[in-house]
C-alpha positions in Angstrom: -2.3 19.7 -3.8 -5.4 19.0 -6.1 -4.7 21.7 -8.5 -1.0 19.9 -8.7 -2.1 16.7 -9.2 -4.7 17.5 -12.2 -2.4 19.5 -13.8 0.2 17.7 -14.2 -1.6 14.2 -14.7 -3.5 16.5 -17.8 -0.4 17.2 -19.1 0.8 13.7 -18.7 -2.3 12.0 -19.9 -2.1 14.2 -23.2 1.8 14.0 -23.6 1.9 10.5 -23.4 1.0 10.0 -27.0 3.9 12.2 -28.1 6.3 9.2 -25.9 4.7 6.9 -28.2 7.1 8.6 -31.1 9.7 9.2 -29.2 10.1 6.3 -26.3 8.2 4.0 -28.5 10.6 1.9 -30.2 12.7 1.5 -26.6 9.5 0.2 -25.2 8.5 -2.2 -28.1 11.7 -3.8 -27.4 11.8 -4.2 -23.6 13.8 -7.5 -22.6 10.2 -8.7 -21.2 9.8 -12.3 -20.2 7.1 -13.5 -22.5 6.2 -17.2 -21.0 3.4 -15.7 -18.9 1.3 -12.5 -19.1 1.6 -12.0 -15.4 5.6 -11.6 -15.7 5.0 -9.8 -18.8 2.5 -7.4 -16.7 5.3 -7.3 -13.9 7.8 -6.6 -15.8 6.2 -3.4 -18.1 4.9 -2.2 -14.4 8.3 -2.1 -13.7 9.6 -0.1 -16.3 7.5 2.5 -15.8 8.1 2.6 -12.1 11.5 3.4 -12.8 10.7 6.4 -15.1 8.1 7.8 -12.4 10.8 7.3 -9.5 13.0 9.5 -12.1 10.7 12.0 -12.9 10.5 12.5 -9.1 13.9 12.8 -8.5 14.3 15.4 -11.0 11.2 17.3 -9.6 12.3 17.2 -5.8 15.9 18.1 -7.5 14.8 21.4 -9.7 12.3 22.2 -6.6 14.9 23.0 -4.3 16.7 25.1 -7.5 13.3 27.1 -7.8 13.3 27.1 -3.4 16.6 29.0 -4.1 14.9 31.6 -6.2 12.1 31.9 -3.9 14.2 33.0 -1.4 15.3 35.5 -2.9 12.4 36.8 -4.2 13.2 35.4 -8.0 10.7 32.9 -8.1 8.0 34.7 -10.1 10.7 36.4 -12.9 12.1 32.4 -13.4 8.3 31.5 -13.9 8.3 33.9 -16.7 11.8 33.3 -18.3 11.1 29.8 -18.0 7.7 30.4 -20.1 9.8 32.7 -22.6 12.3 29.6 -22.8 9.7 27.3 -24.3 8.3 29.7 -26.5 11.7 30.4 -28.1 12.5 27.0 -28.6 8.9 26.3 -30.2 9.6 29.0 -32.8 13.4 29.1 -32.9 15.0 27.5 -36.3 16.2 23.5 -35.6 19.2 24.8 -36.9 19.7 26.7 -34.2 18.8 24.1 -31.5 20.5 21.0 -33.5 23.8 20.3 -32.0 26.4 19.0 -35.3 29.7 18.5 -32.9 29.9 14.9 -31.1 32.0 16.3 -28.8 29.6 18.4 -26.7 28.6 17.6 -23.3 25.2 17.1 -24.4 26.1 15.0 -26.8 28.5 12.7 -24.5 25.9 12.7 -21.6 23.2 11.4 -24.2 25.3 8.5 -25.8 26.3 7.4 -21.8 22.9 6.9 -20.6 22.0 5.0 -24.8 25.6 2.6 -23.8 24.1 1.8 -20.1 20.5 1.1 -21.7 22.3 -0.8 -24.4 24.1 -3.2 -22.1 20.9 -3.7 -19.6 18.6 -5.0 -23.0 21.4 -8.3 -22.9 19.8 -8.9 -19.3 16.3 -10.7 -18.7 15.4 -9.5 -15.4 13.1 -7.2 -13.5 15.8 -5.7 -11.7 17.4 -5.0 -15.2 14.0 -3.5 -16.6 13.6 -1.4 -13.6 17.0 0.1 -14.1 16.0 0.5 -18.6 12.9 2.6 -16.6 14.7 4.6 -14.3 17.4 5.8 -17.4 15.3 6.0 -19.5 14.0 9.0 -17.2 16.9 10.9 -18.0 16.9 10.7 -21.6 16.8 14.0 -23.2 12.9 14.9 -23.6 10.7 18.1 -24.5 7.9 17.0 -23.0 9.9 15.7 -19.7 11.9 19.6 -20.0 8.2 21.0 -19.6 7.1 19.4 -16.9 10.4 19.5 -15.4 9.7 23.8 -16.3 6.3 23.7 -14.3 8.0 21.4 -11.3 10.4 24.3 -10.8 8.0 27.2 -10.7 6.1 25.3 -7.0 9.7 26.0 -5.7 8.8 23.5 -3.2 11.0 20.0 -3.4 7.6 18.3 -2.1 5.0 20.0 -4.4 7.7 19.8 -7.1 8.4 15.7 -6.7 5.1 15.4 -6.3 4.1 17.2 -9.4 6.7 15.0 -11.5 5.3 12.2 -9.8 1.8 12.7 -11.7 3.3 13.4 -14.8 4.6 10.5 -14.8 1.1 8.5 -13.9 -0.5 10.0 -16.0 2.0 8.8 -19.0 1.5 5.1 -17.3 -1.9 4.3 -19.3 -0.2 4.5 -22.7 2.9 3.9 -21.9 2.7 0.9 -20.1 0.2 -0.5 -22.8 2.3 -0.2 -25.4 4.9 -2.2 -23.5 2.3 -4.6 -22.5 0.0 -4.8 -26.3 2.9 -3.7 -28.7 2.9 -1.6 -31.3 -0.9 -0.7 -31.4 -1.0 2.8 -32.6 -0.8 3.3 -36.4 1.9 5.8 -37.7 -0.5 8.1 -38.9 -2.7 8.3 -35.8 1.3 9.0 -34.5 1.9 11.7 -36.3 -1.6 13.6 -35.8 -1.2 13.4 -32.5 2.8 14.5 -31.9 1.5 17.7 -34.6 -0.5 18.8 -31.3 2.2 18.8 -29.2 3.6 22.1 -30.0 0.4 23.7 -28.9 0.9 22.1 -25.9 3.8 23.5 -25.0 2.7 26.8 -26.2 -0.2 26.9 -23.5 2.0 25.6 -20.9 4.6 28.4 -21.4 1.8 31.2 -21.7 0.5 29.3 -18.1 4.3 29.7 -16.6 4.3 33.3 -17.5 0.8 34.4 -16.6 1.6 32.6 -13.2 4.6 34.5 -12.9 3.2 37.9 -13.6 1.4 37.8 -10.3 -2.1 38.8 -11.9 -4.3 37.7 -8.8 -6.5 35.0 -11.0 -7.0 32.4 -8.7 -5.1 28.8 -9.3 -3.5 30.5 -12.7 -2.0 34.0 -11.9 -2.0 33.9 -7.8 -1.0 37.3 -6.6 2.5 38.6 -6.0 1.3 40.2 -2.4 2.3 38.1 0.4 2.0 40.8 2.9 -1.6 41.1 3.5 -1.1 39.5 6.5 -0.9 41.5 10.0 2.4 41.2 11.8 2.6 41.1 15.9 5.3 43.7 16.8 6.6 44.2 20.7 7.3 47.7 22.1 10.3 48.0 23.8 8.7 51.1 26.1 5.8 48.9 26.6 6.8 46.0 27.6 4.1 42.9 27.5 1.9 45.0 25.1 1.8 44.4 21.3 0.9 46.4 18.4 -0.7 44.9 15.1 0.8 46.5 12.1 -1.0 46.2 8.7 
């Protein structure tokens, strides 16, 4: 559960800066009560408790998806189309990826969850900025679609909540101080930092396909051999003995 926990706090920690251009301007303008910094502190804490709750619903959600896969003996082949996924879509054309119709799911989905935040910015309340967190949690993300690509290949709804769960903490450092401090980050120092993010992704999809080709490398590439182990069969001429089979 180490391993999980460093790995995806890493890739939080890093990927937070890339929220800063994306979720940014949301958390600039959080309805936060400004008469005290201890409500103001409350209140930011609460946001991003919201978005972590989120991310941890989605990863118990996609881990019972990649449990299904397991089962039937998928789970390393969706490791690697998931890793092939994110390469495509880092080198695939925006044309290609840049929906122009209003009308698509996507599209509706995406201006349902903007209408709901909308109406939740008129209220001043921590209840109200809990619920701007936990929405803003489903807001269409890359980074969140990575992690959300790792969480599935545990194929464990535990492992795979859990492993949400420290993405999310370990976007809380910059994400809460920027809902806390304000705009703090200049747009240069913005853009430097969101130009790294492809790379990013690109070792986290070559990690999803190395773990899926079985390679035996400890922690990276675990082997695809689960029967090393030796199995306890019962004779039916011999009844009371057992035989070990290897």
């Amino acid at each position: 559960m180490a391993t999980v926990f460093f790995a995806a706090l890493t890739l939080g920690m890093i990927g937070s800066f890339h929220c800063i251009g994306m979720c940014g301007p949301l958390a600039f303008s959080l309805p936060l009560k400004n008469n005290s910094d201890f409500a103001k502190f409350t209140g930011s804490l609460l946001y991003n408790g919201g978005r972590i709750l989120t991310y941890s619903g989605l990863g118990m959600l996609f881990g019972l998806a990649g449990k299904s896969f397991s089962l039937f003996g998928f789970q390393q082949w969706l490791s690697v189309i998931v890793g092939i996924t994110i390469l495509f879509f880092l080198v695939a054309p925006k044309k290609w990826l840049t929906a122009k119709s209003t009308d698509t799911l996507f599209a509706k989905y995406n201006y349902k969850i903007r209408f709901a935040l909308g109406q939740l910015f008129f209220k001043k309340n921590y209840a109200s900025l809990f619920a701007i967190g936990v929405l803003n949690g489903l807001l269409p993300c890359g980074l969140i679609y990575m992690a959300i690509a790792g969480a599935i290949a545990y194929a464990s709804p535990f492992e795979s909540a859990f492993f949400m769960a420290s993405f999310g903490l370990g976007t809380l450092p910059v994400m809460w101080s920027v809902s806390f401090f304000g705009n703090y980050i200049g747009i240069e120092v913005r853009k430097k930092i969101r130009s790294a993010y492809p790379v990013l992704m690109a070792m986290m999809a070559c990690l999803l396909i190395l773990r899926g080709m079985g390679l035996g490398i400890p922690y990276v590439s675990p082997s695809a051999n689960h029967n090393d182990h030796p199995v306890e069969m019962c004779y039916p001429a011999k009844v009371g003995t057992t035989a070990v089979i290897k």
